[in-house]
VOGU-3710 file (C-alpha; in Angstrom, 3 decimals, decimal comma):
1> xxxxxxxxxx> 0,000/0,000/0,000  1,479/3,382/-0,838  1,821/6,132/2,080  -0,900/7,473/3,646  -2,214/10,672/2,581  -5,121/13,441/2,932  -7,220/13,548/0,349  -10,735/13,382/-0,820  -12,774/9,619/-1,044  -13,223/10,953/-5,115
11> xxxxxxxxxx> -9,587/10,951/-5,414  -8,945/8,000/-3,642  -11,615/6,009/-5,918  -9,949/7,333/-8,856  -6,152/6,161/-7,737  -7,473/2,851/-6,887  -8,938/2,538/-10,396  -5,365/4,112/-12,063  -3,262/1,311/-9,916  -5,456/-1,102/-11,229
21> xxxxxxxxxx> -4,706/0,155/-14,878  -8,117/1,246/-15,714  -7,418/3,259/-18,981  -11,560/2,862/-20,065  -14,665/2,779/-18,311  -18,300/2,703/-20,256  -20,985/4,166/-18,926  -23,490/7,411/-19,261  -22,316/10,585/-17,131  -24,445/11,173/-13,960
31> xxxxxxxxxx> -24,148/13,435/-11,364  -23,976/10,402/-8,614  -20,415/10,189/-9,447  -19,609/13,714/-10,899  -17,009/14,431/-8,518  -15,022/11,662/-9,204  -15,763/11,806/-12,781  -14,283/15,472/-13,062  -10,720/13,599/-12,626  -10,569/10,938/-14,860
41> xxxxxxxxxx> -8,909/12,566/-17,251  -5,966/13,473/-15,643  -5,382/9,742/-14,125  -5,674/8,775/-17,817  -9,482/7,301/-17,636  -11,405/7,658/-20,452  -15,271/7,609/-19,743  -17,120/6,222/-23,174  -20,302/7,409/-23,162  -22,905/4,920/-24,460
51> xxxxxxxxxx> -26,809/5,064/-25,636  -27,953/2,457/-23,147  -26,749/1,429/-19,982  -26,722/-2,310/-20,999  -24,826/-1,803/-23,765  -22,341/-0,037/-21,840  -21,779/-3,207/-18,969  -21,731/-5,220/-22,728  -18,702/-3,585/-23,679  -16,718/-3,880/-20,337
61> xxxxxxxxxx> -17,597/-7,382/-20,678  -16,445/-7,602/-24,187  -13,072/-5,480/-23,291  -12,759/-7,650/-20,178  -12,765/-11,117/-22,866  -10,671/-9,596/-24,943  -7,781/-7,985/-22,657  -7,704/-10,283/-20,168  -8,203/-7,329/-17,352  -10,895/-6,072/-15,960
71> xxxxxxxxxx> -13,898/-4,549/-18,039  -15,219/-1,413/-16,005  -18,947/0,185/-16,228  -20,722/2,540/-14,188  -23,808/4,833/-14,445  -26,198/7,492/-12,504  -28,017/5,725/-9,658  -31,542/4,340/-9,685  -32,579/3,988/-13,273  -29,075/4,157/-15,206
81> xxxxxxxxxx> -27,659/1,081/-12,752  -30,950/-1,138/-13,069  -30,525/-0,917/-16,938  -26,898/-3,033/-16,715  -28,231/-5,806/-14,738  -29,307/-8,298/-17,894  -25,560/-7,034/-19,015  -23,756/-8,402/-15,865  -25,660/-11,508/-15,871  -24,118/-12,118/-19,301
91> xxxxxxxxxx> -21,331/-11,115/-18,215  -21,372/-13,480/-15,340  -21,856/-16,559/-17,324  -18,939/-15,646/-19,804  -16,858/-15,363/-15,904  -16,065/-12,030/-16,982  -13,774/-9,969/-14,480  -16,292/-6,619/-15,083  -16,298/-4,626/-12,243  -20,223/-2,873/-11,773
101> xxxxxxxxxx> -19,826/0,410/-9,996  -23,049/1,729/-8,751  -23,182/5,100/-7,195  -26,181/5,182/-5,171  -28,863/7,567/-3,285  -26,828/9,840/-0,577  -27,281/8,449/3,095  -29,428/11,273/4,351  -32,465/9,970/1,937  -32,258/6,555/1,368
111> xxxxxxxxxx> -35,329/5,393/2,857  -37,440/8,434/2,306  -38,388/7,316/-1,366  -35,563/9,991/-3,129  -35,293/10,288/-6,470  -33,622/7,700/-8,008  -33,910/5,605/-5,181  -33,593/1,763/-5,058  -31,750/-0,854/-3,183  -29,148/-1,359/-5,694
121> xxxxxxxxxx> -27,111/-4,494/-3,966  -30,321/-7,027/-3,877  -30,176/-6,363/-8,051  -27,261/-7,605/-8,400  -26,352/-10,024/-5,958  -27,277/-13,017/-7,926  -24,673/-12,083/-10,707  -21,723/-10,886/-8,870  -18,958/-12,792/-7,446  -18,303/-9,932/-4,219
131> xxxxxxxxxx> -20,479/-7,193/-3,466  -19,200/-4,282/-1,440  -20,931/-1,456/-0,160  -18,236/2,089/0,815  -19,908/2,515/4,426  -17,574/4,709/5,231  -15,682/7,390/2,991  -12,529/6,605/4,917  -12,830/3,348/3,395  -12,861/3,998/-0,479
141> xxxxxxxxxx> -10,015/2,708/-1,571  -9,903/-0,160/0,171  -13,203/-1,153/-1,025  -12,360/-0,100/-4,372  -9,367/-2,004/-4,556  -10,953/-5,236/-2,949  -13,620/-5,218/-5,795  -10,951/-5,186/-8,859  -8,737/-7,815/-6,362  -12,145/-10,190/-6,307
151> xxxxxxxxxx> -13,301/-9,709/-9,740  -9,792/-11,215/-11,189  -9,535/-14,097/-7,791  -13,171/-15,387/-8,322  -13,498/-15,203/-12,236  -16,628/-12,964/-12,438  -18,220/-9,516/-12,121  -18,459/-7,780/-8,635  -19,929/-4,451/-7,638  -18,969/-1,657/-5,972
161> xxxxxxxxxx> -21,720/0,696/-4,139  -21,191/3,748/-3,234  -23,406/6,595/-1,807  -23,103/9,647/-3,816  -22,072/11,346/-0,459  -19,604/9,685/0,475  -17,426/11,239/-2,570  -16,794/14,191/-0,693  -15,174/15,329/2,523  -11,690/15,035/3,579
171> xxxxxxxxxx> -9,847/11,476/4,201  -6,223/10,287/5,246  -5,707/7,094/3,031  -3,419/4,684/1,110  -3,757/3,251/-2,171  -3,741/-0,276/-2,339  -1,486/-2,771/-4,501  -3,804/-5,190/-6,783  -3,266/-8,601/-5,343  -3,730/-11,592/-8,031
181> xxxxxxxxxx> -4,019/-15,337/-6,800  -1,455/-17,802/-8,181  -3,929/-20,613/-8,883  -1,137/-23,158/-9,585  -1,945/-26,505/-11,421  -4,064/-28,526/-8,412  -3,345/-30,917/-6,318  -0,689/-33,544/-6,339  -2,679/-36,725/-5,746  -5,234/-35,817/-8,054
191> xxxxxxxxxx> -2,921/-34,885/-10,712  -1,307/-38,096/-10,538  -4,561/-40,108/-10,085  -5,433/-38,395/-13,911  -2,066/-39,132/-15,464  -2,323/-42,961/-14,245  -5,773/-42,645/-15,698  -4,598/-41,248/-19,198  -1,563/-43,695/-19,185  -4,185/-46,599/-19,576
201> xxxxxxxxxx> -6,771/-44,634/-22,078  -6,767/-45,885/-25,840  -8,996/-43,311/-27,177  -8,575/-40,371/-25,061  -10,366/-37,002/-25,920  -10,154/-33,087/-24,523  -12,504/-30,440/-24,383  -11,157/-27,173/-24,139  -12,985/-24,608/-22,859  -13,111/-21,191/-21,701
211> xxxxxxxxxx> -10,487/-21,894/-18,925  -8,203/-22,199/-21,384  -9,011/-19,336/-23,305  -9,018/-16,956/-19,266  -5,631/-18,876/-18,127  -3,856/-17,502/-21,881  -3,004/-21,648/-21,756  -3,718/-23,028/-25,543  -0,217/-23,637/-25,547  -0,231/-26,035/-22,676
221> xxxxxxxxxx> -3,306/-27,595/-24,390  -2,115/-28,248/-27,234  1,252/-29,673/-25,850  -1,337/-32,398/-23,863  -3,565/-32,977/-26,831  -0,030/-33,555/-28,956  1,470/-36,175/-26,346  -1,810/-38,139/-26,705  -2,587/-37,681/-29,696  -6,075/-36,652/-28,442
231> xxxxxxxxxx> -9,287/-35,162/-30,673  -9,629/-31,588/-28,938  -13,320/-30,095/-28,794  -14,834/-26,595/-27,884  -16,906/-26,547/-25,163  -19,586/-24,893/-26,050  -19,610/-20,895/-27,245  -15,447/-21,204/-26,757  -14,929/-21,870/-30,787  -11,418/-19,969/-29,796
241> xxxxxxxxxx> -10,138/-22,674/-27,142  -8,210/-24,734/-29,464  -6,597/-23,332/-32,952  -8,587/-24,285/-35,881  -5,600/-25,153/-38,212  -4,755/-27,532/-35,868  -4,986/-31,400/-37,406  -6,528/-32,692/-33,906  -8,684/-29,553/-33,432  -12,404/-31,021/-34,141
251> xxxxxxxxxx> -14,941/-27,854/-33,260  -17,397/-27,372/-30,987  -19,726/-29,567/-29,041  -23,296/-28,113/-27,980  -25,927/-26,674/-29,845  -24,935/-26,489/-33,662  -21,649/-27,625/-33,526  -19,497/-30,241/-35,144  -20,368/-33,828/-35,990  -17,105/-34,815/-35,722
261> xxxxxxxxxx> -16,125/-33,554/-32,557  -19,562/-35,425/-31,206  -18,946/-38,481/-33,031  -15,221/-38,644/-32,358  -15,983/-37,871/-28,370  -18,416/-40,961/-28,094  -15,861/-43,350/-28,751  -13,674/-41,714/-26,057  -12,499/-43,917/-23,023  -11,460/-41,282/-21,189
271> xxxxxxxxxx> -12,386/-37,471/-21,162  -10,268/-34,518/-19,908  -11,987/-31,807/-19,497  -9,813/-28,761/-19,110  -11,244/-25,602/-18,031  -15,077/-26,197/-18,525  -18,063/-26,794/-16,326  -19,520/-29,312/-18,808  -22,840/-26,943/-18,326  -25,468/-28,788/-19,697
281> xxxxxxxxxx> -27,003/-27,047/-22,539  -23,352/-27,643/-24,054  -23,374/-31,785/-23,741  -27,318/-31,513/-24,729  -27,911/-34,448/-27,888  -27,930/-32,049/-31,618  -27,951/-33,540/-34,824  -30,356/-36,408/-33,667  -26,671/-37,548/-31,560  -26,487/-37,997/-27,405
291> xxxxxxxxxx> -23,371/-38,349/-28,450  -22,216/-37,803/-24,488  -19,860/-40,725/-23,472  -22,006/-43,124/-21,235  -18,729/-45,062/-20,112  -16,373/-42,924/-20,537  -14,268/-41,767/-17,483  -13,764/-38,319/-17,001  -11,137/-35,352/-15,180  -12,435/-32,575/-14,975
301> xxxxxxxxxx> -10,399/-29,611/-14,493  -11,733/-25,925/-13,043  -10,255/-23,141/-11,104  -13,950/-23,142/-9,287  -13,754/-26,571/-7,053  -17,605/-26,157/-6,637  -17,889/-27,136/-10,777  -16,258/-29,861/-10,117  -18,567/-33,006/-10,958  -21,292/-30,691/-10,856
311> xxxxxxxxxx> -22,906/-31,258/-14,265  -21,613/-34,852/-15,298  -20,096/-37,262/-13,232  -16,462/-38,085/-12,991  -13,898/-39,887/-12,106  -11,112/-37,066/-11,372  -11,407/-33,585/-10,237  -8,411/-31,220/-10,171  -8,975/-27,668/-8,755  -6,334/-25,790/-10,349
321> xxxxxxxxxx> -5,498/-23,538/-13,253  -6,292/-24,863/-17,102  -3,112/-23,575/-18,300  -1,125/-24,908/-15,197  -2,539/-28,696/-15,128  -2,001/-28,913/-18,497  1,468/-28,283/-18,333  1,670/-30,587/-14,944  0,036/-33,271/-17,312  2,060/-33,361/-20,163
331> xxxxxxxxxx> 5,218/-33,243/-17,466  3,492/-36,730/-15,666  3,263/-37,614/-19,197  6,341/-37,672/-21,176  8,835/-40,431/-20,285  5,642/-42,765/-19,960  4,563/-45,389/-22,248  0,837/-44,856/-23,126  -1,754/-47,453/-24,286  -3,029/-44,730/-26,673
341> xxxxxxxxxx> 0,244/-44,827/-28,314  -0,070/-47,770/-29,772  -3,703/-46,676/-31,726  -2,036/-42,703/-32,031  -2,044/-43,214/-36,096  -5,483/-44,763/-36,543  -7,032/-42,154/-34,246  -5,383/-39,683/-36,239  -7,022/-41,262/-39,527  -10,311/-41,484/-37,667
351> xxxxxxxxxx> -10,215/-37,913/-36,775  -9,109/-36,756/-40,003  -11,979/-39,192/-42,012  -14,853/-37,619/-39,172  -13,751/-33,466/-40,414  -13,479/-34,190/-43,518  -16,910/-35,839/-43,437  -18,256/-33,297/-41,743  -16,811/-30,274/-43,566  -18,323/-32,002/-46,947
361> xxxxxxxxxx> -22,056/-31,961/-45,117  -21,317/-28,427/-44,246  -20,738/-27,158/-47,560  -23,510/-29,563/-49,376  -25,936/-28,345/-46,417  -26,977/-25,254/-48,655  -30,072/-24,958/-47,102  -32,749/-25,985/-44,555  -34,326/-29,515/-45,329  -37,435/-29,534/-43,016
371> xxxxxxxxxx> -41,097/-28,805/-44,062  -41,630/-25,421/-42,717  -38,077/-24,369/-43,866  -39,028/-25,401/-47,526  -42,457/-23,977/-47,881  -40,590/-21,003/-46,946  -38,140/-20,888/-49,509  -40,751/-21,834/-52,167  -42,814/-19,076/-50,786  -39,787/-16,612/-50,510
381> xxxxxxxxxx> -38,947/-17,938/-54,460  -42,159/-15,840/-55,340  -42,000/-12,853/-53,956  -39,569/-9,879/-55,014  -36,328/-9,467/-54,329  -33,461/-11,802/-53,699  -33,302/-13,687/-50,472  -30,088/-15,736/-49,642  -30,199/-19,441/-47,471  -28,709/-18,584/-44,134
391> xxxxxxxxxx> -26,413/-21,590/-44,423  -24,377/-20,274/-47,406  -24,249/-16,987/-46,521  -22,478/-18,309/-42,816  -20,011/-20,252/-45,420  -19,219/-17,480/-47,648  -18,696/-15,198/-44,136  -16,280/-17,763/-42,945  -14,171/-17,672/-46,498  -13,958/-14,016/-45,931
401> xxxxxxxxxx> -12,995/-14,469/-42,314  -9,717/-11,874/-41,830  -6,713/-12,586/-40,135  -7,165/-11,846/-35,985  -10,852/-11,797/-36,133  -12,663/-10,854/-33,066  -16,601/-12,279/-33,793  -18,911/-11,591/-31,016  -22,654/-13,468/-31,813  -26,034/-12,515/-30,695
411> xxxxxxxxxx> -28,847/-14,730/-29,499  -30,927/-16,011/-32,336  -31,451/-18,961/-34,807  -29,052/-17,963/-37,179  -26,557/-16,933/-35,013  -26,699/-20,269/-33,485  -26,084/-22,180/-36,862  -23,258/-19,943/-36,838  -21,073/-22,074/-34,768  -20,682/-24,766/-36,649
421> xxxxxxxxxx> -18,823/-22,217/-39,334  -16,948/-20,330/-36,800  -13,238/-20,960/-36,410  -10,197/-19,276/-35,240  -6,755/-19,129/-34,428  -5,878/-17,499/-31,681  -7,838/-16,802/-27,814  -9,959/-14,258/-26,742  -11,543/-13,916/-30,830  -15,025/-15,283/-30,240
431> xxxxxxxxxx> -17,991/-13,675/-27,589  -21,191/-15,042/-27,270  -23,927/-14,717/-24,433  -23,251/-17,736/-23,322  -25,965/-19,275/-20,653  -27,665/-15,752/-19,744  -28,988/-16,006/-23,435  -29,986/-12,437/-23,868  -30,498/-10,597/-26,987  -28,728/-7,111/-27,534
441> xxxxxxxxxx> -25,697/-8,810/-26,472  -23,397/-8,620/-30,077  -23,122/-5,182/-30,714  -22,317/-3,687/-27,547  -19,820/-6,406/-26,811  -17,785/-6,653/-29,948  -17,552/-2,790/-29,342  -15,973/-3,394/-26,052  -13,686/-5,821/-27,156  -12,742/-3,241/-30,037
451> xxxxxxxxxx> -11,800/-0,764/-27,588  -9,329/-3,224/-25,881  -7,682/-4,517/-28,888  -8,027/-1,618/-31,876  -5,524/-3,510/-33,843  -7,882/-6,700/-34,512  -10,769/-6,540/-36,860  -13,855/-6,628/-34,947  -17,375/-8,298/-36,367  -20,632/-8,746/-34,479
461> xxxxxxxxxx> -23,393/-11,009/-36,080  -27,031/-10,284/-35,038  -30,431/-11,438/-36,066  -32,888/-8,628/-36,866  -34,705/-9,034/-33,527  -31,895/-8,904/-31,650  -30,818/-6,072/-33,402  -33,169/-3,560/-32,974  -32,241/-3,914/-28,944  -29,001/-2,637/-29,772
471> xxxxxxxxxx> -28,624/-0,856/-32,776  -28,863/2,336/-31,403  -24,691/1,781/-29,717  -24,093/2,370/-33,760  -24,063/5,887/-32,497  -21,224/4,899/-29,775  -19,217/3,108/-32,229  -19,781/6,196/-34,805  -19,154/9,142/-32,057  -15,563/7,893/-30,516
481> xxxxxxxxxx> -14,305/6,455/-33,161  -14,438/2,484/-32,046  -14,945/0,852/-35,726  -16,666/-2,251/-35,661  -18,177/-4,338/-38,682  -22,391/-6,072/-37,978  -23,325/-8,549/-39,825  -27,144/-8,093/-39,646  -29,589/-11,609/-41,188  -32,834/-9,668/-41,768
491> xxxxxxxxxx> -35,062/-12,099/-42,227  -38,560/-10,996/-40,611  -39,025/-12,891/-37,547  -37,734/-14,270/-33,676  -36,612/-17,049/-35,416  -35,465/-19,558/-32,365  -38,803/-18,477/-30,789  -40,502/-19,030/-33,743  -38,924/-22,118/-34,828  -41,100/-23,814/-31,346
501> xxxxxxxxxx> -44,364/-22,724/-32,850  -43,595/-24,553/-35,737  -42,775/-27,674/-33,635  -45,190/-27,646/-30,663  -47,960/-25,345/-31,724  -49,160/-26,243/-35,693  -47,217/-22,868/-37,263  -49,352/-20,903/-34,937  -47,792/-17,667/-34,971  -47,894/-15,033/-32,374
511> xxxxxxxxxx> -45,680/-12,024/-32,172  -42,777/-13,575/-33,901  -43,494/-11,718/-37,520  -40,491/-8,326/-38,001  -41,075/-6,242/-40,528  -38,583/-3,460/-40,903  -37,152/-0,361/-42,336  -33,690/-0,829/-43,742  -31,487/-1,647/-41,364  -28,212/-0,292/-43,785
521> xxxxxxxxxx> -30,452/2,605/-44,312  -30,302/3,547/-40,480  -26,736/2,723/-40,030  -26,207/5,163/-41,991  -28,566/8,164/-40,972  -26,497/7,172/-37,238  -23,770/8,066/-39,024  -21,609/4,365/-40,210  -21,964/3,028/-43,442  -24,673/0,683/-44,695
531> xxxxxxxxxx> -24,736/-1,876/-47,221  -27,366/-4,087/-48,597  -26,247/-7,599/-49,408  -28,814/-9,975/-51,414  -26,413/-11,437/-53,821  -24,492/-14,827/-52,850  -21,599/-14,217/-54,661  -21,391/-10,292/-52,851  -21,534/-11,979/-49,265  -17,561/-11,919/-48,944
541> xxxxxxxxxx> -16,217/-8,799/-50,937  -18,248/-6,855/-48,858  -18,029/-8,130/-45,340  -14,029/-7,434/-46,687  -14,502/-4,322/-47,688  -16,276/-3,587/-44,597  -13,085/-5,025/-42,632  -11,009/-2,403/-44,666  -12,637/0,267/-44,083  -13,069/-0,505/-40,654
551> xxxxxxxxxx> -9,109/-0,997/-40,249  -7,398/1,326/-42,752  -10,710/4,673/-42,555  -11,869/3,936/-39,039  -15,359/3,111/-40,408  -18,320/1,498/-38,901  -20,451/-0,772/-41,464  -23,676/-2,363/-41,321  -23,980/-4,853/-43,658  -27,547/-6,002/-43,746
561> xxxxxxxxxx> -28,242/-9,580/-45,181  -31,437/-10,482/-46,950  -31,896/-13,804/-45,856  -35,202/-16,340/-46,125  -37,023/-17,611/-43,611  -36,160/-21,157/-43,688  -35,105/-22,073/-39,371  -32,693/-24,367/-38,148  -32,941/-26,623/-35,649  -34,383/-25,667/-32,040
571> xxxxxxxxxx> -32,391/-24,667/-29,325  -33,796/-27,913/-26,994  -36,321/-30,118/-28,204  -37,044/-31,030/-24,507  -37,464/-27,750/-22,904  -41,194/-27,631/-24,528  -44,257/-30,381/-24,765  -47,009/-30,778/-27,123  -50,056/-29,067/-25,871  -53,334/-30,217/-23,944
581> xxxxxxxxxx> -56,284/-28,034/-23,866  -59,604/-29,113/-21,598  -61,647/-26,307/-22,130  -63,683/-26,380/-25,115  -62,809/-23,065/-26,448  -59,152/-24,159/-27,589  -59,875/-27,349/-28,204  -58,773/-26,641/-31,958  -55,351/-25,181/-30,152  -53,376/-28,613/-30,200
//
């Protein structure tokens, strides 16, 4: 801690955030924190005003992913900090370090029903890994500090609260250092009970998931997955876990993913599974597969202990850091003699004959084969105007793919089939909502992630619905000069939503029908540029010269896809049942 010193709680807030290296914070200005605010500038904080609170705890997620350090967001109390909660919750699923900081009602009128009152730690306290509350001005920066010290130790958002009062007055204080936890690579007997284990596997498999991607340790990964000569999988919405050009990397499991990484991890005899929670909607059956290994024994790896044979039941659990067992793996590993050396080529042929397979359905699979999705290409064949298959528009997108792509993807149907064509080279590229689910969430997060890494190309995909909860961050993007490239399939409807009344309830359709102005056309009156894309072959030269512009004029381009309304498949076939109806007035409603 540095020397103690008199000054006020405002400047004491803003030193903590400077020794923690906050260079960005996203937010909306609001007097609750104008004080402090006032300052920023000359600690070297730059506050990015946003058009929505939501989108603003978004970006600190996405600049969290992307950096590796801590994403920060604040906002005016009462109104501007309930908008970020859906944000954090996202943000909490992706175990994003995004620190929340919610100036609140002064202490003299909470209680008396203020103006912009609330109770602003019961919003949150479901999605944040520490919670603390300044009680005290003397004690600023040593709340501040333990919120940015909590948010990297327990993988996750936290919040700080602070009454607007308590910025002012005079304090004697030290800054604290940032304290980071050395996680290390588990514990010894259960990192030797999984290298006996793997010593006797013949077909073992990894999944790599985000983990990997948080403890920078695809390296380590892929020196484990090479000593075995192991398939590696995604966990689900971590496409950027495991290098793509890699021979043994497969894709991801989950909903729309790869066919050969579920075909090749049934046959496994033993599973590691490094850095994941094996959450259940990414082992769920796709592709008419449960392709989950019914005998196969499984290590699980987390830094959380309480994931640990949470989901799926196994055989090893090692509490420790992804990157860090890895390496303690491969060590256990190398002067042994493995039963899986002895099948390493014909693995290698199987995994090799399963891609291949799989890449040739990919690119034959030009369009949707079921009976809605056809009577709405036939129907879509007669009207005017050109509408492209989702499918082959995702392919051509991938072609066109540059170098150091960050891709952030919305909710949605098409976003979804998405995965399977999503691949990448390097961590921290790909951001998705993850478990939260919420729509808005592209936009605002490839934005973030943008402003943490200006020299990568940045691309958000988005379905029209969830687009019109964002769009309006265009403006953000546009005003401070944080270029970002959306990819926007406008094709009329909630499709996932949509996609269940087509299953369960005889194409009855409620509320699911979009019908929109151009969405190019307001890009551009918000100031980016807008491009209308209903011609196959003009998928990839323009999402590339939307990449140029964004990286060599500083441009912001929405390039708005006219796509049919063929769906893929549902997101769970089990999460909804065929309906009953008793009373006689919906009896036709089955």
């Amino acid at each position: 801690m540095s020397e103690q010193q008199k000054m006020t709680p405002s400047e004491a807030f803003v030193e903590t955030l400077a020794a923690n290296g906050v260079t960005d914070i996203f937010g909306i200005m609001g007097s609750a924190f104008m004080d402090a605010m006032d300052i920023f500038a000359p600690a070297g904080i730059r506050l990015v005003p946003v058009v929505h609170e939501q989108g603003a705890a978004h970006m600190a997620d996405g600049y969290a992913r992307v950096s590796g350090r801590h994403g920060v967001v604040i906002g005016q109390n009462g109104p501007g900090i309930s908008n970020c909660v859906t944000a954090v919750a996202a943000a909490y699923w992706a175990h994003s370090p995004v620190v929340m900081i919610t100036p609140e009602a002064g202490t003299m009128g909470m209680g008396l029903g203020g103006f912009q009152e609330a109770h602003q730690l019961p919003m949150f306290q479901e999605f944040t890994k520490y919670q603390a509350h300044v009680n005290n001005p003397r004690r600023m920066a040593e709340f501040t500090a333990r919120a940015f010290d909590r948010a990297m130790s327990e993988i996750g958002p936290t919040q700080l609260n602070i009454p607007r009062d308590h910025f002012y007055g005079e304090i004697e204080t030290g800054i604290p250092e940032p304290m980071r936890v050395d996680r290390g690579a588990g514990g010894e007997r259960s990192l030797n009970e999984a290298a006996e284990l793997l010593a006797t596997a013949e077909f073992p498999v990894i999944i790599s998931g985000g983990g990997v991607v948080m403890a920078d340790g695809v390296e380590q990964c892929k020196a484990l997955a090479e000593r075995l000569g192991a398939p590696v999988v995604n966990s689900y919405q971590h496409n950027d876990s495991f290098p793509a050009s890699h021979p043994q990397w497969c894709g991801p499991l989950g909903y729309q993913g790869s066919k050969a990484a579920m075909k090749l991890i049934s046959r496994a005899d033993v599973v590691v599974a490094l850095g994941t929670r094996l959450g259940p909607f990414g082992t769920l059956p796709q592709h008419g597969m449960d392709y989950w290994p019914k005998n196969a024994k499984i290590i699980q790896i987390d830094a959380d202990h309480t994931m640990l044979g949470l989901v799926k039941k196994i055989t090893v659990g090692i509490c420790g850091d992804a990157a860090d067992a890895a390496e303690a793996l491969t060590r256990r590993l190398a002067d042994k003699t493995l039963a899986c050396d002895a099948t390493r080529e014909r693995r290698a042929a199987e995994t090799a004959e399963e891609k291949a397979a799989w890449e040739t359905e990919l690119s034959e699979w030009t369009h949707e084969r079921d009976p809605y999705s056809l009577d709405m290409i036939a129907e879509q064949d007669a009207e005017e105007g050109n509408w492209l298959h989702p499918r082959q528009v995702l392919r051509e997108l991938e072609k066109a793919m540059p170098e150091r792509v960050m891709v952030s993807t919305d909710i949605g149907n098409i976003n979804s089939v998405a995965h399977s064509y999503l691949r990448f080279e390097e961590p921290r590229s790909f951001f998705a909502p993850m478990s939260f689910g919420n729509c808005g969430y592209a936009l605002p997060t490839i934005i973030g992630a943008k402003a943490a890494a200006m020299d990568r190309p940045a691309i958000a995909y988005a379905g029209d619905g969830a687009w019109g909860m964002s769009m309006g961050e265009i403006m953000t993007a546009v005003r401070h000069d944080i270029p970002v490239t959306a990819v926007v399939f406008h094709n009329r409807q909630w499709g996932a939503e949509k996609k269940n009344q087509v299953d369960f309830y005889d194409r009855r359709f409620v509320a699911g029908e979009l019908e929109s102005e151009s969405f190019a056309g307001i890009g551009r009156a918000m100031g980016a540029d807008g491009i209308v894309v209903d011609k196959l072959e003009d998928v990839g030269p323009a999402l590339r010269r939307a990449v140029d512009r964004q990286m060599n004029e500083g441009r912001t381009t929405v390039l708005e896809i006219m796509c049919t309304r063929e769906l893929g498949d549902p997101f769970r076939r089990d999460a909804l049942q065929k309906p009953v109806r008793f009373l006689e007035k919906y009896q036709d409603y089955v």
